[in-house]
C-alpha positions in Angstrom: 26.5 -35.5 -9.4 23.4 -35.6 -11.5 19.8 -37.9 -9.7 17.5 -39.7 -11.6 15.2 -36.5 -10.2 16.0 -32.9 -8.5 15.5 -32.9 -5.1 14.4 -30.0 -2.4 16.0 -30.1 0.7 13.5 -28.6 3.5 14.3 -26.6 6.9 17.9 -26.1 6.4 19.2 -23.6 9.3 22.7 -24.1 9.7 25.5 -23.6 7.5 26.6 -27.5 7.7 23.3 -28.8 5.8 23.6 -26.0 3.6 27.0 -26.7 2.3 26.4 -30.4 2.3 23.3 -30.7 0.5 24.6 -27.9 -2.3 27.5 -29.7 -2.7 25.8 -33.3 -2.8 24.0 -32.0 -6.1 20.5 -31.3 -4.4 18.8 -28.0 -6.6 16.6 -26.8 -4.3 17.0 -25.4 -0.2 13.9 -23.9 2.1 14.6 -22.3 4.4 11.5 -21.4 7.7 10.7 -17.9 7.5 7.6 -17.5 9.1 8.0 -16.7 12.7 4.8 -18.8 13.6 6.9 -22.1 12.2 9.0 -23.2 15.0 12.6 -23.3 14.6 12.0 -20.1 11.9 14.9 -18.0 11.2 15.8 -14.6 10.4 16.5 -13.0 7.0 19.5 -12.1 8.7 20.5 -15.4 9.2 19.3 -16.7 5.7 20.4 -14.2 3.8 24.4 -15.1 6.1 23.6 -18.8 5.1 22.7 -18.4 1.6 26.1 -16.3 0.5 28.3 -19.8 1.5 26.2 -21.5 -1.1 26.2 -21.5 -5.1 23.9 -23.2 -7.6 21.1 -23.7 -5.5 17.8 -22.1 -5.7 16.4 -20.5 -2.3 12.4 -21.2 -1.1 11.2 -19.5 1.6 8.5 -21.6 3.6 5.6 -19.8 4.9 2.4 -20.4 7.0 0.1 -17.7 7.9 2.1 -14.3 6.9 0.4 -12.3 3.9 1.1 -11.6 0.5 2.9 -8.3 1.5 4.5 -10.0 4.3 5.8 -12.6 2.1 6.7 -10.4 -0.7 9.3 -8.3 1.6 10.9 -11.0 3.4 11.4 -12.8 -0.4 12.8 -9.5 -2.2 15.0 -8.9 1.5 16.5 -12.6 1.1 16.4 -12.7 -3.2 14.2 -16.0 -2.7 13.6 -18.0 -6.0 10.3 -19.3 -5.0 8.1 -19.6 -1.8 6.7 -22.5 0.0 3.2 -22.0 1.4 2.2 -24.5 3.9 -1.6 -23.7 3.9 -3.7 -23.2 0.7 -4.6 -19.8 -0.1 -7.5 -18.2 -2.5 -6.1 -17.5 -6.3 -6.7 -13.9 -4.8 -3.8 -14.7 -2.9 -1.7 -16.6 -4.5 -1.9 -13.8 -7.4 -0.6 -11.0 -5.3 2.4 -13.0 -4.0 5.2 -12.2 -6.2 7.6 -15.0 -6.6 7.1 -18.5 -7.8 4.9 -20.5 -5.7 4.9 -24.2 -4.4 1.6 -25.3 -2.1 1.8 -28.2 0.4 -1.3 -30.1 0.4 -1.8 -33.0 3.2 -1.7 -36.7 1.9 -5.7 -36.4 3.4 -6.4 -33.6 1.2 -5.3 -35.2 -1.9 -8.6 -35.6 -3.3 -9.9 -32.1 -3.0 -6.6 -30.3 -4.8 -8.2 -27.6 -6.7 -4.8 -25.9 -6.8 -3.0 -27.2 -9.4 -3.6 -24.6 -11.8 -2.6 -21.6 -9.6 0.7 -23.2 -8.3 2.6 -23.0 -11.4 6.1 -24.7 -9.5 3.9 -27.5 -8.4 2.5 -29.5 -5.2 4.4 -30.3 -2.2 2.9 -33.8 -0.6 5.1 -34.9 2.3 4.2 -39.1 3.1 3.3 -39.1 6.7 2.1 -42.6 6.2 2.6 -46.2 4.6 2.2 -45.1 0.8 -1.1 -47.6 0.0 -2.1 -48.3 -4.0 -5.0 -45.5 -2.5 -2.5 -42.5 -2.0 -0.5 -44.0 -4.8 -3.1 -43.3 -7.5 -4.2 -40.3 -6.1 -0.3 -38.9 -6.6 -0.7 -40.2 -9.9 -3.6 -38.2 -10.8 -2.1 -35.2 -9.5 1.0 -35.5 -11.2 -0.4 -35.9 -14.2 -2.2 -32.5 -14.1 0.9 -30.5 -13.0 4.1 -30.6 -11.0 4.7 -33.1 -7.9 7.3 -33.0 -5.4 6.6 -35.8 -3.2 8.6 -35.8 0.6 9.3 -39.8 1.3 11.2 -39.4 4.3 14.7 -40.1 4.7 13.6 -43.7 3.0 16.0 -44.3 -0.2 14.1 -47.4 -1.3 10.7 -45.4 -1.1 12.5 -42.4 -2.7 13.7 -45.0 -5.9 9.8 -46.3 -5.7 8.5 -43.5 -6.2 10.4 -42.3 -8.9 10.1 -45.3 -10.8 5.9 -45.3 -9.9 5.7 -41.9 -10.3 6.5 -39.1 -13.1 7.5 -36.4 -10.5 8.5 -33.1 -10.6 11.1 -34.4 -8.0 11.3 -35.2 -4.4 11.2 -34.0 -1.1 13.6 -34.6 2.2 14.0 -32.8 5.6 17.5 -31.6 6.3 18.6 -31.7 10.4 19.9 -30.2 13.1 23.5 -30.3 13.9 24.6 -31.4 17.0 26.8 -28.9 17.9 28.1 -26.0 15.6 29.7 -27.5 12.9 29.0 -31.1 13.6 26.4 -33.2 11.7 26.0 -36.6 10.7 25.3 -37.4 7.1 24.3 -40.9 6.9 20.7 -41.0 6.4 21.4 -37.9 4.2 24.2 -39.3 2.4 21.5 -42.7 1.5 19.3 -40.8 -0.1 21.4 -39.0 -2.4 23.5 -42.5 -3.1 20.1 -44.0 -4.1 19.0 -41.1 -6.6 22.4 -40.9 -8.2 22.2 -41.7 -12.2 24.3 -44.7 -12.9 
């Protein structure tokens, strides 16, 4: 089912949200693989996770491990892209092999120097009420490169922004289940029902 954007579903570690979300029609799963993220996982367990899925491509999210670091776990788990949750120096980001996405706090906005070095975009997860402030501050950002914004599990934010905004696409946490092989949906489910094309 085609949305009015893609969308990039963050944290997945279980095979419920990763079935779900690839079969709802989102394009893009991250998975934690930096052992100083809590709840990270093994490339054991990503690389189990990511053969039930098709048609998705497969970030890895990272914090503080290096270019080499990064580098082996992506070509161990055939990661599409990476997801770096701290800036780094172009230095840095040219000696990590695959694609890159940065997240930049919704504080930082006004000092993104980034754009040019992050060639799959910024990441900018709301952690606040979205003010006309932030609002043009996305604005100018996305109109220099790529912008994946993270509204929350908020579907009348998430059609807001799209309509405000000319994003890349957006952003929304996946869950926990609540016991092997049990989840619930809903606020899942909303968001995709909001994005749908009509």
């Amino acid at each position: 089912m085609p949305h009015l954007v893609p969308l990039l579903i963050r944290g997945i570690n279980n095979l419920s949200d990763a079935r779900y979300c690839a079969g709802m029609g989102a394009d893009k799963l991250t998975f934690l693989l930096d052992p100083a993220l809590p709840g990270a996982l093994d490339t054991k367990t990503v690389k189990e996770l990511a053969g039930w899925i098709a048609g998705v491509e497969l970030i890895g999210e990272f914090d503080q491990l290096s270019a080499a670091e990064i580098n082996a776990i992506a070509a161990e788990c055939t990661l599409d892209a990476v997801l770096l949750r701290q800036p780094r120096s172009a230095e840095e980001l040219a000696e990590i092999a695959p694609p890159v996405y940065i997240e930049v706090a919704v504080g930082l906005l006004a000092e993104v120097p980034y754009i040019s070095t992050a060639p799959l975009g910024l990441v900018v997860e709301l952690t606040e009420p979205l003010t006309s402030e932030t609002l043009n501050a996305l604005l100018g950002i996305a109109s220099q490169g790529p912008l994946w914004v993270g509204p929350g599990l908020h579907p009348e934010l998430a059609r807001d922004l799209v309509n405000q905004l000319p994003l890349a696409g957006l952003v929304f946490p996946s869950g926990d289940e609540v016991k092997p092989g049990l989840r619930d949906f809903d606020q899942l489910e909303s968001v995709f029902e909001a994005l749908e094309v009509e």
